[in-house]
N, C-alpha and C positions, 0 to 999 in steps of 0.2 A: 421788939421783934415783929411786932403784929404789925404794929404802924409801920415798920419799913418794907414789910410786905407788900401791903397795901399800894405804898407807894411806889413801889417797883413795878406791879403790873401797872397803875395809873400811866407810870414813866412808859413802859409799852405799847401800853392802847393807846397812845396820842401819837407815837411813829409810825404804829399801823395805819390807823384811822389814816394820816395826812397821807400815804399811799396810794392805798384806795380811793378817796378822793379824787386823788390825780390823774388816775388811772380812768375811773367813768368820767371824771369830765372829759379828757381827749376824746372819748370815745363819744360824747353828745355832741364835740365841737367837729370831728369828722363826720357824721349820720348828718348835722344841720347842713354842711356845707356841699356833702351830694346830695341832699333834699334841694335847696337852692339852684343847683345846676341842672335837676329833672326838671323842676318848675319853670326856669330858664328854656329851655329845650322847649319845653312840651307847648311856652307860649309862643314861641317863634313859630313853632309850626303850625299853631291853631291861628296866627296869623294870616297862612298862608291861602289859595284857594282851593276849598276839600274838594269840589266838585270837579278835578283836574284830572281828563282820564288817563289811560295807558297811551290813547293814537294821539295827546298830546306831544310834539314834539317838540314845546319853546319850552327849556329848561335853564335853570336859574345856572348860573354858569361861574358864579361866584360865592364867597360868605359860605352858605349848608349846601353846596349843590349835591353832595354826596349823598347827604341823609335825606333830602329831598327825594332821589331818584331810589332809594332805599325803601323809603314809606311808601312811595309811588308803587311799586312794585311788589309791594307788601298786600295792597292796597287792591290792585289790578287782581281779574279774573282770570286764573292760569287754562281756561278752558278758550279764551281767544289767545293765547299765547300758544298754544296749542295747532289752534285756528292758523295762524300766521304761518308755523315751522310748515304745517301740512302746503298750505297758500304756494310758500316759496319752494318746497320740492314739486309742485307740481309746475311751478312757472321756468323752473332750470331745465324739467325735461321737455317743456314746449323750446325753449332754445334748441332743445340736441336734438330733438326732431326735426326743426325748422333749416336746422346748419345743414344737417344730413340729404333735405329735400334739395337744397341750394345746391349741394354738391352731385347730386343725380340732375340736376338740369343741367348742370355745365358740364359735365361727361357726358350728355346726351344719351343717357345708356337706354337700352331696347328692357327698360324696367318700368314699364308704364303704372300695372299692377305695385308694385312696392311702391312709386309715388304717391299714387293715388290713396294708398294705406298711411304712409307717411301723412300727410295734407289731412287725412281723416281723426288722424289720432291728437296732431296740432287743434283740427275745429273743437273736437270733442273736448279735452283740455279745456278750451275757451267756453264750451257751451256748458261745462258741469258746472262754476261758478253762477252764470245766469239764470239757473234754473229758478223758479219761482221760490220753489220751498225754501232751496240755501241760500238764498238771496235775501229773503226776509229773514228767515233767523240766524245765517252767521253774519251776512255785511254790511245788511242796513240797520241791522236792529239796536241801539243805544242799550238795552237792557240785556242782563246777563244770558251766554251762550246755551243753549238747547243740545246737553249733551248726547242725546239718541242723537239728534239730527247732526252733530258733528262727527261721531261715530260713523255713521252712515257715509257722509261727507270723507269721510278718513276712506273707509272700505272702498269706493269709487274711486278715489285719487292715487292708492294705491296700487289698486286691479290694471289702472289707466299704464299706470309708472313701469308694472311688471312687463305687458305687454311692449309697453315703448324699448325697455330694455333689451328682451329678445329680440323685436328688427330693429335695433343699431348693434346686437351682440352678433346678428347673422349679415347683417351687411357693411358693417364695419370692414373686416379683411376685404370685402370684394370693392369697397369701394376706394380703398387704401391703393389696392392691386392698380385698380383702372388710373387712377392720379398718375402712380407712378406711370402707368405705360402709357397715356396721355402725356405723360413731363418728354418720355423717353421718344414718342415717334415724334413729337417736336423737336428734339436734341439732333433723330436720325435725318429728318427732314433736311435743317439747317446745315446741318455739315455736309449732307448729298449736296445740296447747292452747290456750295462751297468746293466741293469736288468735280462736280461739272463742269467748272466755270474754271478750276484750274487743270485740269485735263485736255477744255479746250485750249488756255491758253500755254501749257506745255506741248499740245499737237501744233501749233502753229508755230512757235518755236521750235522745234524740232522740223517743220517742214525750212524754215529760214534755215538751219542749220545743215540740212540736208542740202537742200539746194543750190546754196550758196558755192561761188567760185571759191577752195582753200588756197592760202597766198603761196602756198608750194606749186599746187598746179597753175596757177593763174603766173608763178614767176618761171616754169616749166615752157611754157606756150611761148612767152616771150624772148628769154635766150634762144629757143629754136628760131623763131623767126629774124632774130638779131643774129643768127647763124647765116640764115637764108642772105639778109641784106647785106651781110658782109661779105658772104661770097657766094654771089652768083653763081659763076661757071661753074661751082662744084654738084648744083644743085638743075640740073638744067632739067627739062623733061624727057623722058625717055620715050621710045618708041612703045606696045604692049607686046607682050609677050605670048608666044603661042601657049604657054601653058597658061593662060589666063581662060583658053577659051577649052580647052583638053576636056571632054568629058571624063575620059578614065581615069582623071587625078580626081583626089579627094577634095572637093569645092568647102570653103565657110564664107559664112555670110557676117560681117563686123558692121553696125551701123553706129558711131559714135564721134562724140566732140571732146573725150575725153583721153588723151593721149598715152598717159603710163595705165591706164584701165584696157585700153588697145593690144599694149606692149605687153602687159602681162597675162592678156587672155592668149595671143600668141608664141606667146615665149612659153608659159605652159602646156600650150596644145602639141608644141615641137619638141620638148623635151622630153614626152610621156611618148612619143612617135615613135612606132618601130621602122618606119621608111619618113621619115619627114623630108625629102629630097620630093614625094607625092603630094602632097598637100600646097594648096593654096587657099588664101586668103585675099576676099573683097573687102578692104572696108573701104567703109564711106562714110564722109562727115563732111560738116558745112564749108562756107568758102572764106570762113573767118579761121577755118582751124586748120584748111589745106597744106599750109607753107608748114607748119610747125609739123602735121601728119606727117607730109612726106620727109622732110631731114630728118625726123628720128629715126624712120628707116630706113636712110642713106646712111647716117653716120653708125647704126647698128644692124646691121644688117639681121636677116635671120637666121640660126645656126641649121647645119644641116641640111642644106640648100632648100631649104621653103622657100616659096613665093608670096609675095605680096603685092594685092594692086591696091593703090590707094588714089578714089575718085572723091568730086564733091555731089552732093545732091542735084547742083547747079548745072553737071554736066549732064545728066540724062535729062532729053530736053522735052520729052513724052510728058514730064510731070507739069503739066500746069493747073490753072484753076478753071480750064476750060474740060479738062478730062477728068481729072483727082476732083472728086465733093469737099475732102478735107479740105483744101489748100481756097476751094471758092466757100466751104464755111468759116475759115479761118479769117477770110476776108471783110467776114459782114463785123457790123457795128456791134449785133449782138453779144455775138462772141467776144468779141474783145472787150464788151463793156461788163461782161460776166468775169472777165480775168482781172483787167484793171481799175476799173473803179470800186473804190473802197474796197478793196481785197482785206485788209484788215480786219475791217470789222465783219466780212462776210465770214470771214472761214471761221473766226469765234462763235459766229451763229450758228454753222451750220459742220461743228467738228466731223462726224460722220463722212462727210461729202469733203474735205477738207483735201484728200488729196486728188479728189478730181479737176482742184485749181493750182496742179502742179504745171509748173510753165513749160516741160517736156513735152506734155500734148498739143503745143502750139507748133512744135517743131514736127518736119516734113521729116527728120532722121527718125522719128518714134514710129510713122506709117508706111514705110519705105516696106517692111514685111508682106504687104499686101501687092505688093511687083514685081515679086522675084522673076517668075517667069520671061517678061518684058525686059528686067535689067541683063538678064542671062540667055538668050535665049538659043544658046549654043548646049545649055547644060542640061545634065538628064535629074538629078539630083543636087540637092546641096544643103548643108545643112548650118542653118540658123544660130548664131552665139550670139546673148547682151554680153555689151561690157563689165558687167560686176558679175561674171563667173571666172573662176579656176578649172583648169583639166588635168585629173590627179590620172588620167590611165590613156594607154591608146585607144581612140575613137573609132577605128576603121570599119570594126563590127557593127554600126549602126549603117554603114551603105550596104550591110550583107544581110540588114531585116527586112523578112517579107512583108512588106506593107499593106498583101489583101489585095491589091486596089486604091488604096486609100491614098488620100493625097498630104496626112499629114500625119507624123509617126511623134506623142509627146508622152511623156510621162503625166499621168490622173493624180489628179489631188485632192477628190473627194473620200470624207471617212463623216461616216454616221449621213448625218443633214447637213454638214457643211462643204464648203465650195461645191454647191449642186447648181444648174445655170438659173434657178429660183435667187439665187442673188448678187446675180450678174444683171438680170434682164428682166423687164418691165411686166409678168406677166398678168398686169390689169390691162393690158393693152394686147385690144381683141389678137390684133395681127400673133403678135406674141404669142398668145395665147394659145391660137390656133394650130402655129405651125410648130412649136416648142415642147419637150418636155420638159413641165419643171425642178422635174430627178434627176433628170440627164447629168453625168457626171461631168464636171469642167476638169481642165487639163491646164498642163503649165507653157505659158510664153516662156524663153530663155536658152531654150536646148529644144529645136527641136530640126528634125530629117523630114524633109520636103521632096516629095517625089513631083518634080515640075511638069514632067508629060502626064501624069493623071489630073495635075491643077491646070493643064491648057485642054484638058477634058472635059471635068466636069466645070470648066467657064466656072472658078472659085473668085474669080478677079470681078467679072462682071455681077457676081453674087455679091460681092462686099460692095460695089458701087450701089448697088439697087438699094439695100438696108440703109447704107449711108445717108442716104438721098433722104429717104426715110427719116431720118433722124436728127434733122436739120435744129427742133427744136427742143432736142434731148428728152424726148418721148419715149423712145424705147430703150434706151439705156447711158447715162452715164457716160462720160467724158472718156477716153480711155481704148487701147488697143484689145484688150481682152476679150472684152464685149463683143467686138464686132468677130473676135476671131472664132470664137464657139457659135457665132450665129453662120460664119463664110464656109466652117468645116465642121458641122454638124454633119454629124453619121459619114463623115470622108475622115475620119480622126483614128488612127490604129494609136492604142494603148501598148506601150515600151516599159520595159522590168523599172522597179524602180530605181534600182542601184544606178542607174545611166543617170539621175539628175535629182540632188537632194536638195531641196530650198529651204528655206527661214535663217540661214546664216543673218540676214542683216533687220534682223529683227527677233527672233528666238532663240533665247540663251538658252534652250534645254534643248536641244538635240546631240545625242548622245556621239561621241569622239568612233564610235565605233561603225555606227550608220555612216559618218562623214570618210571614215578612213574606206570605207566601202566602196563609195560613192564614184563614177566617173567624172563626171561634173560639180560641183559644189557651187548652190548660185547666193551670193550676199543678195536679194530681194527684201526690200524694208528701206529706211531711212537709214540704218547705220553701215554704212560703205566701211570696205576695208581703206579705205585712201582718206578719209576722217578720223577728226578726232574723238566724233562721238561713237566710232565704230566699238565692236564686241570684242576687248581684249582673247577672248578663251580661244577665238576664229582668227585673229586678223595675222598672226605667223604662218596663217596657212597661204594668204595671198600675196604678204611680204617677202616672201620666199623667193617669190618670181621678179621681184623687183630688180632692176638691174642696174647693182647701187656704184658697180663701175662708172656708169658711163657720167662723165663730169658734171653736166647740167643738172642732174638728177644730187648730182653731191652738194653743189654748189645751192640747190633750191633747198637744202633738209628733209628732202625724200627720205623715208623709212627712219627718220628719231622718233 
């Protein structure tokens, strides 16, 4: 029993034993084999060169470059690493300083002070590095950093930074602001250009459009005088008539080349008549429009036994360029070279002035107003219509206003500062200056009651000659009948109710249905003619009304579609 005792633990302790063995050997053959790989390790690196510092920048880049830059940094003085962070916060706010000063030169701003503060803080910046003390001990020095003097170095670069913060914290917005409104008076600049330049060349097209002959009245003219050629004997000349010369008939004055604009100023003046059997009418137009003038008022006569005489300019033979200034300025070279050469490209120069190179002022029918008394001179009164008015009432009550004295009765058009004779009339020019007020209210051509024995009075005819003369080289004012007419009936001018004569029909769409419905007269003044197509739809039923779409030619041409 003993012995097999015996042998029974013997039989144990050899399976233990072989165990444990097994067990510490693994465990010397793992310990040898990371021993090996430290020693490994530890000789590659002691290969390497120790003396290798941190501002080394050739790093092995292959094989250990990890553990390389591991040691290295292990290795390295964190008090220039230190150094460096503070280095580069101070070098990004020299940038935002620098950008910030860049941006106040080229806004030119009246911030001379903040520049000069900028510019100071950028030196300063640059001159804290070169100071002697931090120069020796943070950047030249190969041996370890001098933390007092980094410290220090820190305190200064920070103080610096605080400062730079607050003026770009305070001139940030303002200089944000000025960019933009720098970006924007460039934007408003360019597109004003751009708006002048089509402004003028919509005023010059609209002067071409106004001007222009429409193929209705241009095919109007021609059947009239294809009337005429066709039948003479219907069309013969008449004798004049005494009530041509009547003073106690009610006179108008028509100057025009425009034939349904004639017909309709008189077709409306007769039908608003409470005796139109009294009234006569002069018109006059050139001797290219004669034949056509008179057949339409053969073939339509006037309702209500009105009178019509219809002369050409040609026939009053008083007007030549030996008497008239216009007709010997109209002659010279100047003038004309002011109208037709390059007229294109003048009037886009010179928008403003654009309708003083309307080609109506070359015609003797636009001055003809300055001779009534001479064309008349049987008449005591008579009163003035343009072609582009309507007569919405009976006119008679203007031959029953006391005119004062005066020799010319119009409706004023001055409100505030505008149409005052200050810009009608030259007054840089002494003469002007002199004689002129440049408050003086202006008044309207189109409608107006001429009293001809106070104009063969105050010598109104020989007053507009003398200025004219004057004004050979548009020194005193501008191309145009207005002009001379505030200068020939200054202080001889009796102001008439407004309701007698309402204008901007042919150019302002805001005057209200209610002033027009008022109105005696209604004048289209402007470019858009009711006989166009650029005219003001909300107006032009007021003057197509009188159209008179009976009569064939008129049908035949597409009058009133």
């Amino acid at each position: 029993m003993a012995v097999a005792v015996r042998g029974s633990r013997g039989g144990g302790s050899g399976l233990g034993g072989f165990s444990l063995r097994s067990f510490f050997s693994y465990r010397v053959f793992v310990s040898a084999m990371f021993s090996l790989l430290f020693i490994a390790t530890l000789s590659v690196l002691l290969t390497t060169n120790p003396s290798t510092s941190h501002h080394d920048s050739t790093l092995p880049t292959t094989g250990n470059a990890y553990v390389h830059r591991t040691f290295l940094a292990l290795k390295s003085d964190p008090l220039k690493t230190r150094l460096d962070l503070i280095y580069k916060q101070a070098s990004d706010h020299v940038t935002l300083v620098n950008a910030y000063a860049a941006y106040a030169r080229k806004l030119k701003l009246e911030i001379s002070r903040q520049m000069r503060m900028f510019d100071d803080l950028a030196r300063n910046f640059s001159d804290l590095q070169m100071k002697p003390t931090y120069r020796a001990s943070l950047f030249d020095s190969e041996g370890p950093v001098d933390e007092d003097v980094l410290r220090q170095f820190e305190k200064e670069v920070k103080d610096k930074v605080k400062i730079a913060r607050l003026m770009i914290a305070e001139a940030k917005e303002n200089y944000d602001n000025q960019l933009k409104i720098q970006k924007l008076k460039d934007t408003i600049f360019a597109v004003n250009e751009l708006l002048i330049k089509a402004k003028k060349n919509g005023a010059f097209a609209s002067l071409i459009s106004a001007k222009s002959i429409p193929k209705s009245l241009h095919c109007l003219a021609m059947r009239l005088v294809e009337e005429r050629i066709s039948h003479p004997e219907k069309y013969r000349d008449e004798d004049p008539k005494p009530e041509f010369e009547d003073p106690s008939l009610y006179h108008y004055a028509i100057f025009s080349d425009n034939v349904i604009a004639v017909s309709v100023v008189v077709r409306s003046v007769v039908k608003n008549a409470q005796e139109p059997w009294k009234h006569v009418f002069h018109v006059v137009t050139d001797r290219m429009n004669l034949a056509a003038m008179k057949v339409w008022f053969k073939m339509r006569p006037v309702e209500g036994g009105a009178h019509v005489e219809v002369k050409a300019v040609e026939d009053y033979t008083f007007l030549n360029s030996s008497y008239v200034p216009v007709l010997r300025q109209l002659e010279s070279a100047k003038l004309q070279n002011f109208y037709f050469q390059n007229q294109a490209e003048n009037a886009t120069k010179d928008a403003h002035n654009m309708k003083f190179r309307n080609p109506k002022y070359l015609s003797m029918l636009n001055h003809l107003r300055f001779y009534l008394p001479e064309m008349y001179p049987k008449l005591h009164k008579i009163l003035f219509l343009d072609d582009d008015v309507v007569v919405q009432k009976d006119l008679t009550g203007l031959w029953k206003i006391d005119l004062d004295g005066k020799v010319n009765g119009a409706v004023e058009t001055c409100f505030g500062s505008f149409h005052r004779y200050a810009q009608y009339l030259n007054f840089s020019h002494p003469l002007i200056r002199e004689r002129f007020n440049p408050k003086a209210c202006a008044w309207a051509y189109g409608m107006n009651i001429f009293d001809l024995d106070a104009w063969r009075r105050e010598k109104c005819t020989e007053r507009y000659h003398y200025w004219q003369n004057l004004n050979e080289e548009r020194a005193l004012w501008k191309l145009g009948t207005l002009p001379p007419g505030l200068i020939t009936f200054y202080s001889t001018t009796k102001s008439v109710d407004k309701s007698w004569h309402v204008l901007g029909l042919g150019y302002n769409p805001s005057i209200g249905m209610d002033e027009i419905n008022n109105a005696a007269v209604i004048h289209y003044n402007g470019n858009m003619k009711p006989w166009l197509d650029i005219a003001m739809n909300q107006y032009k039923n007021l003057w197509t009304k009188y159209v008179d779409n009976d009569m064939e030619f008129v049908q035949m041409c597409n009058f009133g579609l």
